[in-house]
C-alpha positions in Angstrom: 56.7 31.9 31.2 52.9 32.9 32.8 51.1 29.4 32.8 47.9 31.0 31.2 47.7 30.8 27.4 47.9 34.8 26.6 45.0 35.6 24.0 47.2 36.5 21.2 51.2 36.1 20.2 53.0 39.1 18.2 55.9 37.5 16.3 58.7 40.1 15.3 61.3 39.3 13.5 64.6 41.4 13.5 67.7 41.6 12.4 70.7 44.6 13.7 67.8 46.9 14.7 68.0 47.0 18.2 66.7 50.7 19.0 64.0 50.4 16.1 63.0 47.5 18.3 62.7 48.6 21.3 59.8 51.4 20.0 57.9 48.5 18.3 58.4 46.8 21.9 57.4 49.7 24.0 54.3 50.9 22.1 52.8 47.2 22.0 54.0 47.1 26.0 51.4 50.4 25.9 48.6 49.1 24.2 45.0 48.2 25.7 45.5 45.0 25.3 48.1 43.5 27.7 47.3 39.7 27.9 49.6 38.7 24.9 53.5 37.1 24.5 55.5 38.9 22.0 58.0 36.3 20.1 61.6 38.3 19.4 62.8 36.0 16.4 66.5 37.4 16.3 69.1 37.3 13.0 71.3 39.8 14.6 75.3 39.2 14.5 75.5 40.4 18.3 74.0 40.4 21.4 72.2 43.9 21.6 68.7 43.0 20.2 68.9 40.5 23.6 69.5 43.2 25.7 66.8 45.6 24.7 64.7 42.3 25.1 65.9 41.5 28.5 66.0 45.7 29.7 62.0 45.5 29.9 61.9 42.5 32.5 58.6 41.6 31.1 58.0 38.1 31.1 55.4 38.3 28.3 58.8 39.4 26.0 60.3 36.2 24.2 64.0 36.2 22.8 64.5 33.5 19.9 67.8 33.2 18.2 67.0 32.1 14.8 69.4 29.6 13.3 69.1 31.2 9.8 68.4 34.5 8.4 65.1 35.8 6.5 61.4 37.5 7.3 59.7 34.2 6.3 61.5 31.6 8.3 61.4 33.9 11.7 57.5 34.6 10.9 56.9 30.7 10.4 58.8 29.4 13.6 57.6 32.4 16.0 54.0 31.2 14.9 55.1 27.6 15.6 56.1 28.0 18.6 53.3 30.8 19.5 51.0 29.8 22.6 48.2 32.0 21.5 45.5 31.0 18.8 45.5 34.4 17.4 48.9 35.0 15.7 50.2 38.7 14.9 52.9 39.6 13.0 55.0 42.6 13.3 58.0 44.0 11.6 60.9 45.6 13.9 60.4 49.0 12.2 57.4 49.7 12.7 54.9 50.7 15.9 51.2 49.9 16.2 48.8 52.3 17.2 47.4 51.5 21.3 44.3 49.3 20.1 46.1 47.6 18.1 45.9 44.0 19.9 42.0 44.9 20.8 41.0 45.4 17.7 42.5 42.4 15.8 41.3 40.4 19.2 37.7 41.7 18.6 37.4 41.4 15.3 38.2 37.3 15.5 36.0 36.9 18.4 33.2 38.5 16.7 33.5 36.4 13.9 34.3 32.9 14.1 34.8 32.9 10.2 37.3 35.2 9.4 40.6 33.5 8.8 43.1 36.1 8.1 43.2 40.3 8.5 45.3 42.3 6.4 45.9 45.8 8.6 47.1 48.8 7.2 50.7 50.1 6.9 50.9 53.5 7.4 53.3 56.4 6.8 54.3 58.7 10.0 52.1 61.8 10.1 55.7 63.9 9.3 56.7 63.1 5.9 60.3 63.6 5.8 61.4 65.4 2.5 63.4 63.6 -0.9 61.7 60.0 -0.2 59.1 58.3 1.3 58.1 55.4 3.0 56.0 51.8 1.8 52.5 51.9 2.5 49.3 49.5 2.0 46.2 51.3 2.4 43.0 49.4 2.1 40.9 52.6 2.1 42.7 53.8 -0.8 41.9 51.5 -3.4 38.8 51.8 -5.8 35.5 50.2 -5.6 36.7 48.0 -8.8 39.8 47.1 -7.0 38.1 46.3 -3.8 36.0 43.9 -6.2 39.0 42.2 -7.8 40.3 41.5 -3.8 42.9 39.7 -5.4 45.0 42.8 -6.1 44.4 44.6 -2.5 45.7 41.0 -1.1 48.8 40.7 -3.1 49.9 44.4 -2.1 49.0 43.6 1.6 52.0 44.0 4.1 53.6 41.5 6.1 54.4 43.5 8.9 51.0 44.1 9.8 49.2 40.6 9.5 47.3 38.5 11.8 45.4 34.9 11.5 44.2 31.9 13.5 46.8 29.4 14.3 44.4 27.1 13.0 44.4 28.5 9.2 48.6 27.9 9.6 48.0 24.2 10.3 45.7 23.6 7.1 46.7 26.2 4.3 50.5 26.8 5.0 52.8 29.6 6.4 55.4 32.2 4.3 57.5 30.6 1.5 60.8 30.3 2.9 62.7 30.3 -0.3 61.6 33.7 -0.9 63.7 34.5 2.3 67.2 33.8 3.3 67.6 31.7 0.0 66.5 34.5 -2.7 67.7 37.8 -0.5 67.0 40.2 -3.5 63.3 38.6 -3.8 61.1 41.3 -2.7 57.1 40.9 -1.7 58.2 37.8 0.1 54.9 38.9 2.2 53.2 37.9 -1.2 53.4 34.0 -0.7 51.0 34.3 2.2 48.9 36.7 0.6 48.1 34.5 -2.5 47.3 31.3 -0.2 44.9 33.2 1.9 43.3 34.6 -1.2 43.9 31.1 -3.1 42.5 29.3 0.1 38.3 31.1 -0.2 39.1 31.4 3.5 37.5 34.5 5.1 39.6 37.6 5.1 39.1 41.6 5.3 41.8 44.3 4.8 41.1 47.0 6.8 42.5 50.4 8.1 41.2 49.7 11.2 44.0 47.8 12.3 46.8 50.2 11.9 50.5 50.3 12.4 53.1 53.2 11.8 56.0 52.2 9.6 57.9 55.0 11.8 61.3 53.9 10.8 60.7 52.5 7.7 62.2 56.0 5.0 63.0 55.3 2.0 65.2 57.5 -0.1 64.0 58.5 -3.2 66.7 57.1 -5.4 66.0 53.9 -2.8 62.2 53.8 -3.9 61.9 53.1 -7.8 64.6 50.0 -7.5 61.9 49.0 -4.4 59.0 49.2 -6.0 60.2 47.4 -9.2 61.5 44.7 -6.7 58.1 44.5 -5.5 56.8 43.1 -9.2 60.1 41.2 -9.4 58.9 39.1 -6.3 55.2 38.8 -7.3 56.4 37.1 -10.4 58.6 34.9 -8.6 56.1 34.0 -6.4 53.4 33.3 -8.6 56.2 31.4 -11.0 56.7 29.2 -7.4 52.4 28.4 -7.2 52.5 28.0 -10.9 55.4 24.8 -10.9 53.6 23.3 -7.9 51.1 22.9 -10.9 48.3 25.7 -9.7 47.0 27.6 -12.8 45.1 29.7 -11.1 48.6 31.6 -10.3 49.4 31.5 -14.2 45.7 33.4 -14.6 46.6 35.9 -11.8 50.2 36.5 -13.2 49.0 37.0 -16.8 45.5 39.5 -15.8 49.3 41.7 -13.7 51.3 41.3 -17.0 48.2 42.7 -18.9 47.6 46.0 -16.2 51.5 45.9 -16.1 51.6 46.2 -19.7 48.4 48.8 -20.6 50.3 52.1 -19.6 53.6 51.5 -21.9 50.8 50.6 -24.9 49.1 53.4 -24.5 52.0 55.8 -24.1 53.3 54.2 -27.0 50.3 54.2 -29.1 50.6 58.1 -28.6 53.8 58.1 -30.1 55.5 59.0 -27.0 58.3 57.9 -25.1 56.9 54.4 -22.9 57.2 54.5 -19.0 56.8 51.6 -17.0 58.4 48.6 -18.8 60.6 47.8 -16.3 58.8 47.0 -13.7 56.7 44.7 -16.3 59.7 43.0 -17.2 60.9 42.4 -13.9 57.6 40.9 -13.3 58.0 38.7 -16.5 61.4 37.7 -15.2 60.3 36.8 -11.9 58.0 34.5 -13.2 60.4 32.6 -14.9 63.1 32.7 -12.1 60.3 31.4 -9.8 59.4 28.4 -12.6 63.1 27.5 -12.1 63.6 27.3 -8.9 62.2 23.4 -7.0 59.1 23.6 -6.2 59.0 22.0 -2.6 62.1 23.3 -1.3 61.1 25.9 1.0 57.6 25.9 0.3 55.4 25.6 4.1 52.2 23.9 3.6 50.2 22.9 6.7 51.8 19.9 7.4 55.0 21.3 7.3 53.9 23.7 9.6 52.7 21.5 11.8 55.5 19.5 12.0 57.8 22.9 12.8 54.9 23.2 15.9 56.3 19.7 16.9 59.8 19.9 16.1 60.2 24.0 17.4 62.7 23.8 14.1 62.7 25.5 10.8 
């Protein structure tokens, strides 16, 4: 391990992807930035993801095998155990563009306020035909939703984040029940999002900082049941703020209900057929899963955290 503290860590977690790896690998190994660690947080059932690892014989590459599966435990220990003060995270599917690392490094050292960047996820110039591929991008949303920044956080992507160590340690990391615990949970991502937004910390989302979800096609029968995941897991995760006793979350998750909610009225109103209810409804049930479910178990608030920077444990 080089004995000087690299400027930032990139923590990838991955799980049975070993060639989609190696491109996310390569193309931050290409970037203008090169004085950073990458963490490897592996879940795989075999020893290939190690390989592709150990093939570059770069000693800023980090192999981790994680002792349980899930996005949200292998984010919070590879920022745990990063060296860096600037933490990254990156998801195994996907490739960031060469500046990258620069940019995300600039923008923190221009501003010793901001906390917390959500970058843009973006779709491979070739669109492939009969599907698609997840998205967030900032750029995209309206002037009113750039007002209400609540909504662009809570549809920010988790595989292109980055913060300050420091903003781990006080506010908390990725709720982990939302993880390996709750598989079918979608928007894990969104635990983090609400705290940073929760937190008044300073935060941008930007297309600036850009990554390629290059691997990451979706068929089209594969997209509706994702999408309406995606409300299914921002109701579970507000149902998770809102038994820790935060009402703020019951606010947030009622204001979704109602823009849920305003396209089946309407549709009905016109006396025609209503489209959209189940992705309200899966919102709704989220919620209540979420208010079942113990409210500490899995949840990582700064001291917890802290303690997994001691302990180099989940």
């Amino acid at each position: 391990m080089p004995s000087t503290p690299p400027a930032i860590s990139v923590v990838v977690p991955t799980r049975n992807r070993p060639e989609h790896l190696r491109e996310a690998l390569e193309a931050v190994r290409a970037g203008a930035l090169s004085a950073f660690e990458l963490l490897v947080m592996d879940q795989s059932n075999g020893d290939d993801t190690r390989a592709v690892v150990e093939s570059f014989d770069d000693e800023r590459l980090r192999w981790h095998r994680m002792p349980r599966n899930g996005a949200c435990p292998a984010r919070n220990l590879g920022a745990a155990l990063a060296r860096a003060d600037l933490v990254a995270f990156l998801d195994d599917d996907c490739t960031p563009l060469p500046d990258w690392l620069e940019r995300i490094d600039r923008a923190f050292s221009r501003d010793p306020d901001l906390q917390f960047i959500f970058g843009e996820l973006r779709p491979p110039d070739v669109r492939e035909e009969g599907g698609g591929y997840p998205e967030f991008l900032p750029a995209e949303f309206t002037p009113r939703q750039r007002r209400r920044s609540r909504k662009v956080a809570m549809v920010a992507a988790g595989a292109n984040m980055a913060t300050r160590k420091s903003f781990l340690r006080r506010v908390g990391a990725f709720d982990e029940l939302l993880g390996p615990a709750r598989p079918d949970v979608k928007s894990n991502d969104s635990s983090m999002s609400y705290k940073v937004w929760r937190s008044g910390a300073k935060w941008v989302a930007t297309p600036r900082i850009a990554v390629i979800h290059k691997n990451g096609f979706r068929r089209e029968e594969d997209l509706v049941p994702l999408y309406r995941g995606y409300s299914h897991g921002l109701g579970v995760c507000y149902g998770r703020f809102a038994r820790r006793g935060d009402l703020r979350a019951v606010e947030t998750f009622l204001v979704e209900q109602w823009d849920l909610l305003r396209w089946p009225l309407k549709e009905a109103l016109h006396l025609r057929r209503p489209t959209g209810v189940k992705p309200w409804l899966a919102h709704l049930r989220g919620f209540a899963e979420g208010l079942r479910l113990p409210g500490n178990v899995g949840y990582v608030s700064g001291e917890v955290f802290q303690d997994m920077e001691r302990t180099g444990k989940v």
